[in-house]
C-alpha positions, 0 to 999 in steps of 0.5 A, spaced: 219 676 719 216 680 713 207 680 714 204 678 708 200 685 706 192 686 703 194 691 698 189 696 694 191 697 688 186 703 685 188 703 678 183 705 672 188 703 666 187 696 665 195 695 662 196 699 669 193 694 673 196 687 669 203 690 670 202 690 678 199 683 678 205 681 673 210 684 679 207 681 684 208 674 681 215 676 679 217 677 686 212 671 688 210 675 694 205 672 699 201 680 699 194 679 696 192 684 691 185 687 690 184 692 685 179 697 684 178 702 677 175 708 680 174 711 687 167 709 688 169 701 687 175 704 692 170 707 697 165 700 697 170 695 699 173 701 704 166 701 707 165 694 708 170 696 713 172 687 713 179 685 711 182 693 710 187 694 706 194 693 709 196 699 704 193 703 699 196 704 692 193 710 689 194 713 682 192 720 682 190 721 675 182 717 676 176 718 673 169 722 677 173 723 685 180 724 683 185 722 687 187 728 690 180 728 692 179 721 694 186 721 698 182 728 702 176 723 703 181 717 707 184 721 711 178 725 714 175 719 716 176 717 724 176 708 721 181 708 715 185 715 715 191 710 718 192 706 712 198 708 709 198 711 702 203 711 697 202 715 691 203 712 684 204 718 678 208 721 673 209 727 675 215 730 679 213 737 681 215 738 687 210 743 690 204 738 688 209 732 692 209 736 698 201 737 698 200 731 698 204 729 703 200 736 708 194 732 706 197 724 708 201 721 704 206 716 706 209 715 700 210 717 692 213 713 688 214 716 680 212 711 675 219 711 671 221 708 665 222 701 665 219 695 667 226 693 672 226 700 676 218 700 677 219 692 679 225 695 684 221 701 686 214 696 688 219 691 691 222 697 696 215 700 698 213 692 699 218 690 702 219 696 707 211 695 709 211 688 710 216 689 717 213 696 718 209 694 725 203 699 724 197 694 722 190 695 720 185 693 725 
């Protein structure tokens, strides 16, 4: 049976975020999604430590604590390193993928040109998160 997931969705392109809440619709899924636009707003609903997220959706390319460096802040703290992360970007250099996995990723997804291949790509990662037995606490 597939888990109905809390997902935080760290976005600062508004279209971006649109574009999620529209494949979430499309797939008509029970996951709830949050979003944040930057990583302060992240870090805020982090600290309440209530309803932690399922997974997290990061997109790398955000302003003020970038991703990379919000992703080093996750995983170095003892209550939050467990959320599983998957990155979202358009970049497919692979020195830059292998890093972000040394630091703690669980997924990197290129954001590819159409519309059907991203719904497919997000319908994947949700869909494999969803039966994963590893839960936030």
């Amino acid at each position: 049976m597939k888990n109905a997931l809390n997902v935080l969705l760290i976005e600062d392109n508004m279209m971006e975020i649109m574009k999620m809440n529209r494949v979430f619709s499309l797939l008509d899924v029970k996951h709830k999604i949050a979003a944040a636009k930057n990583t302060e707003e992240a870090l805020a609903i982090l600290e309440t430590k209530e309803n932690l997220p399922d997974i997290i959706l990061l997109d790398l390319n955000i302003p003020n604590v970038n991703g990379i460096e919000f992703l080093s802040i996750l995983k170095k703290d003892a209550n939050l390193h467990h959320i599983p992360t998957i990155i979202l970007a358009t970049s497919d250099n692979r020195k830059d993928i292998l890093d972000y996995y040394d630091i703690g990723i669980s997924g990197y997804i290129l954001k590819p040109l159409t519309y059907e291949e991203y719904v497919s790509k997000i319908e994947i990662a949700l869909s494999y998160w969803s039966i994963n037995e590893l839960k936030s606490a």
